[in-house]
C-alpha positions in Angstrom: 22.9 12.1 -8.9 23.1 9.6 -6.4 25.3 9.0 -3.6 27.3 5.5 -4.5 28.3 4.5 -1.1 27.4 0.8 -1.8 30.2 -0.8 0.4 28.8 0.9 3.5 25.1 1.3 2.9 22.3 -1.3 3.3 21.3 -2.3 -0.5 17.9 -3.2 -1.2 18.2 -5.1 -5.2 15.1 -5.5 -6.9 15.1 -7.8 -9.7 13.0 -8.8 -13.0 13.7 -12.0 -14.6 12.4 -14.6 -17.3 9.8 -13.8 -19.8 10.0 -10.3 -21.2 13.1 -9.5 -19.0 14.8 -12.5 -21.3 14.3 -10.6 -24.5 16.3 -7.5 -22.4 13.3 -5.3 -22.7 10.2 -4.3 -20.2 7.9 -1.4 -20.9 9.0 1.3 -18.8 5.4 1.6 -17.0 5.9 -1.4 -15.4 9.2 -1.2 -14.4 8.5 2.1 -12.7 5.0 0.9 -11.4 6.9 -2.7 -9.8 9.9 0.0 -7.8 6.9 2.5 -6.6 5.7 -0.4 -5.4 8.5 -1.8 -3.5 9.3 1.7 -2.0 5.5 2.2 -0.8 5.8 -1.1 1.2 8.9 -0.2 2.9 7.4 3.1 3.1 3.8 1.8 4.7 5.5 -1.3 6.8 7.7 1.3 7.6 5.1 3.7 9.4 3.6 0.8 11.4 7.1 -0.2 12.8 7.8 3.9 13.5 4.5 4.0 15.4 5.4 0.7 17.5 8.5 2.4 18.4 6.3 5.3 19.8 7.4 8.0 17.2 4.7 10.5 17.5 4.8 11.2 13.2 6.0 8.0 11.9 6.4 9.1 7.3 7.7 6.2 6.5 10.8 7.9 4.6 13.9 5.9 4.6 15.5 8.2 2.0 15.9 5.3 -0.6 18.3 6.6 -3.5 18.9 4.6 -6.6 22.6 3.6 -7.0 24.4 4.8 -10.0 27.6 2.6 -12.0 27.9 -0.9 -12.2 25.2 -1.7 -9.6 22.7 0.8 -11.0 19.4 0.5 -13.0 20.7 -2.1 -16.1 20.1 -5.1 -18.5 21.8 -8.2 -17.5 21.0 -11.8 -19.5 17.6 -12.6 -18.7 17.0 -10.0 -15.9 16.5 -6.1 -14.9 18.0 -4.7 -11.5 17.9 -1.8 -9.8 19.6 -1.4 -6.0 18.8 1.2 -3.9 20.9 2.3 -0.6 18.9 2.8 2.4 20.5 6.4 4.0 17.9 7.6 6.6 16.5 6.1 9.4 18.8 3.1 8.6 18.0 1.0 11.6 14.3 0.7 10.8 14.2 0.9 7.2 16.6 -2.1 7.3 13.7 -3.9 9.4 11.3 -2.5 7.1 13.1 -3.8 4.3 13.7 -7.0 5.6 10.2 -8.0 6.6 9.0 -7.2 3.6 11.7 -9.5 1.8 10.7 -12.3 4.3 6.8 -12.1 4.0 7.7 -13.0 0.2 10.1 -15.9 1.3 7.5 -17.1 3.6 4.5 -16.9 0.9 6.4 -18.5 -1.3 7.3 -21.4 0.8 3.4 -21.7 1.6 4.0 -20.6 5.0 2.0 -17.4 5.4 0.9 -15.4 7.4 2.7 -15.8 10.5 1.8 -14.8 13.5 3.0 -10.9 13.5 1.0 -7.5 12.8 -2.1 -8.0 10.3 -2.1 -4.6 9.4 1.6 -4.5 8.3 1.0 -8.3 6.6 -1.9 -6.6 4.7 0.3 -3.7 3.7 2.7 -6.0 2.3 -0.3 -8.6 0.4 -1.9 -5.4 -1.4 0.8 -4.3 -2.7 2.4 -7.5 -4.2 -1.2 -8.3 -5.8 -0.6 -5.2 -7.9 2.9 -6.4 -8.8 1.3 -9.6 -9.4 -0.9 -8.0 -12.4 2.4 -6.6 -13.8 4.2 -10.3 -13.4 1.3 -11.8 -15.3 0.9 -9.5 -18.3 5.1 -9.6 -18.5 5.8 -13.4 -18.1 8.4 -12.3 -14.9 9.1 -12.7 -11.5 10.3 -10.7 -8.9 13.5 -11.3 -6.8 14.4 -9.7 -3.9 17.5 -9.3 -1.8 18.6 -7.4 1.1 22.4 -6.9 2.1 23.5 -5.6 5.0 27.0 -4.7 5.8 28.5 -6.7 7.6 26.5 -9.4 7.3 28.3 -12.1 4.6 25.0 -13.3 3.5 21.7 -11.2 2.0 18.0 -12.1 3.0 16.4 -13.2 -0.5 13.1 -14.0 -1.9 11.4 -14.8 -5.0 7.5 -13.4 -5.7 6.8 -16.8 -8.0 4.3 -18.5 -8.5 3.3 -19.9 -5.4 3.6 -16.7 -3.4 1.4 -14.8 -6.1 -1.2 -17.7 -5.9 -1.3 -17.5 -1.9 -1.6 -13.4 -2.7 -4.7 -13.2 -4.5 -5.8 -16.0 -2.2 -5.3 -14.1 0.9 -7.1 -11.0 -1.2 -10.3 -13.3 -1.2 -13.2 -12.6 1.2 -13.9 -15.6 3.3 -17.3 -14.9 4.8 -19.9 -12.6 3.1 -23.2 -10.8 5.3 -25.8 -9.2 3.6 -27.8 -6.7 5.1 -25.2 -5.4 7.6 -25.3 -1.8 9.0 -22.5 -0.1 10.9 -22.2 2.4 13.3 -19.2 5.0 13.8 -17.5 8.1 12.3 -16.5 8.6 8.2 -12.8 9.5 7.8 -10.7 9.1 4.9 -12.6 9.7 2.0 -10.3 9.0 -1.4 -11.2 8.6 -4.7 -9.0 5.2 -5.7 -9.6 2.6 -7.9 -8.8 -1.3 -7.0 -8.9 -2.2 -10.7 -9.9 -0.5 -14.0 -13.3 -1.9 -14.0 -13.7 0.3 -10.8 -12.6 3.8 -12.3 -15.3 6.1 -11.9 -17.9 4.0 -10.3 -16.6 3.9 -7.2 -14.9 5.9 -4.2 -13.6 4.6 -0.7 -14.4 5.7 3.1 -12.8 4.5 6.3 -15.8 3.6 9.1 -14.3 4.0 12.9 -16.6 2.1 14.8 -16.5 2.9 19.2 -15.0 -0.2 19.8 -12.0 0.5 17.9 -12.9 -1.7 14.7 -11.5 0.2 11.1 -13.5 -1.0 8.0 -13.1 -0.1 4.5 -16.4 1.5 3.3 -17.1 1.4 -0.7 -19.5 4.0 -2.0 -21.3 4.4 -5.2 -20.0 7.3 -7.4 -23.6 8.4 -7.5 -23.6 8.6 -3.8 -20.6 11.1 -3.6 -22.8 14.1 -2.1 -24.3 12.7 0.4 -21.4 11.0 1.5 -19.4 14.2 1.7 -22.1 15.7 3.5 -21.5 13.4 6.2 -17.6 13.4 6.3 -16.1 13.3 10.3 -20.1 12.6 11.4 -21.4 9.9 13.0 -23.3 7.8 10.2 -25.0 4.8 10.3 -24.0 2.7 6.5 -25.7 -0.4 5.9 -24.4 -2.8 3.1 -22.7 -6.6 2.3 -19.8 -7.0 4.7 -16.6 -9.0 3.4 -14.3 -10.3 5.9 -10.6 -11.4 4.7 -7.7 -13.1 6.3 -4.9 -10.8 6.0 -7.2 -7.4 5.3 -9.4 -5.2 7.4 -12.7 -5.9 6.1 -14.9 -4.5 3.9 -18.1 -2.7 3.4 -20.4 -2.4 -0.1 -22.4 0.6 0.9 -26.0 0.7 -0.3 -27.5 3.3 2.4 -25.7 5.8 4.3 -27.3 8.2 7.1 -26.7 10.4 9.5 -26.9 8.3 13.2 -28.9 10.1 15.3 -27.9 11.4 18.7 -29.2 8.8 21.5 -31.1 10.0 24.5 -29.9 7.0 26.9 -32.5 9.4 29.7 -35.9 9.1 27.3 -34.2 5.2 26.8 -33.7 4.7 30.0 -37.1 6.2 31.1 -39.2 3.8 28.6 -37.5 0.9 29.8 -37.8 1.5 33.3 -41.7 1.7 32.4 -41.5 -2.1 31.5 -39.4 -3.1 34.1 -40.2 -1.1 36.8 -39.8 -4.2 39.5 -36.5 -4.8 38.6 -35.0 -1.8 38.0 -36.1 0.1 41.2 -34.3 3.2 40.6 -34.0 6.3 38.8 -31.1 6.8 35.7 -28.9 9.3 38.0 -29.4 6.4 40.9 -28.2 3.8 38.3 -25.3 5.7 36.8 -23.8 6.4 40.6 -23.9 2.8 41.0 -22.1 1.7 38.0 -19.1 4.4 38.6 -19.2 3.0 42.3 -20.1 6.4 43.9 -23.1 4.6 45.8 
């Protein structure tokens, strides 16, 4: 059972209103689905703002607890609320909370993204573009509201209409390449699905490139052995690239190989050949040059 310290505890209320939540009923999957997504964004903005602090294992866990009683999970006229109490790692997990509740305000005001950390914006646009789907099927909107004690007023938003439009648009590539091939090290291999016409045809990589780029890598179902095979190598993938404004971007896979090791000597030898009037040198000359030891 839940500890109901309400008057002392930072209260993060979720609510559902208008369609279905008028007719004082929601199927259950949804309901569930919407607060596991709430918690997962507090959860992942949460991380990012751990690691900025210089916490060497940032989890995200901010010990949310549903609050039992009159400000528990019930049916009011037109609307379903649950509040949960933030009771670990307050400080941040009140800064999680709160950015989350004021990237919806500012979506919904038209006035996204601002100019903060694209990797916690994109955290926070995923996520509601899955609550989105649940809004749509339901007729509903999300509201949400963060009080702080202490503070006489909450921080409130509403996921309507115009903040789920500017969602999906933000979810949109904006420049497409064909053709592109990539260059750095497979991590992250997982097997999940964007939407159900992707279950089972699909699976996802993450592609760390040497200058510190990190792409999201889509692979072909078929592919899923020799993919494997390469996991933590150095790999060479050559697809379409997507590029989006508030998302790393994005790789279709159609070949994936091994990247050879390169022999910058033999390289540097056969270039030399060509060029031998400017570069009058050999490779360990050249190299004692650049590192100033000459």
């Amino acid at each position: 059972m839940s500890r109901a310290k309400s008057f002392n505890e930072t209260v993060l209320s979720i609510k559902l209103q208008k369609g279905l939540a008028d007719r004082k009923r929601l199927p259950l999957v949804h309901v569930i689905s919407v607060l596991e997504e709430v918690s997962q964004m507090i959860a992942e903005v949460g991380r990012d703002l751990q690691r900025q602090k210089g916490i060497p294992s940032p989890t995200g866990e901010f010990g949310l607890e549903i609050l039992a009683g009159s400000k528990g999970l019930l049916f009011l006229p037109g609307s379903l609320q649950a509040h949960l109490a933030i009771t670990q790692d307050v400080q941040t997990g009140i800064l999680a909370a709160q950015r989350v509740v004021r990237t919806v305000r500012l979506m919904e005001e038209d006035k996204f993204p601002p100019a903060e950390d694209e990797e916690i914006n994109a955290h926070i646009v995923r996520r509601l573009n899955r609550i989105a789907r649940i809004q749509e099927l339901d007729k509903i909107e999300m509201h949400l509201a963060v009080k702080v004690p202490g503070y006489p007023k909450s921080m409130e938003a509403t996921f309507g209409t115009t903040a789920v439009a500017l969602a999906r648009s933000l979810q949109a590539p904006t420049f497409r390449m064909e053709e592109m091939t990539l260059y750095g090290k497979l991590f992250e291999l997982t097997d999940r699905s964007t939407s159900e016409e992707e279950e089972g045809k699909f699976f996802w990589g993450e592609l760390r490139r040497e200058n510190g780029e990190t792409w999201r890598v889509q692979f072909r179902a078929s592919d899923v052995n020799v993919v494997t095979g390469l996991f933590r190598k150095q790999v060479a993938i050559t697809g379409t690239a997507f590029y989006y404004r508030v998302a790393s971007p994005k790789l279709v896979a159609e070949k994936i190989e091994a990247d050879p090791e390169r022999d910058f000597e033999t390289a540097f030898e056969d270039l030399q050949g060509c060029y031998k009037d400017i570069y009058k040198a050999d490779f360990p000359t050249l190299m004692r040059r650049m590192h100033g030891e000459e």
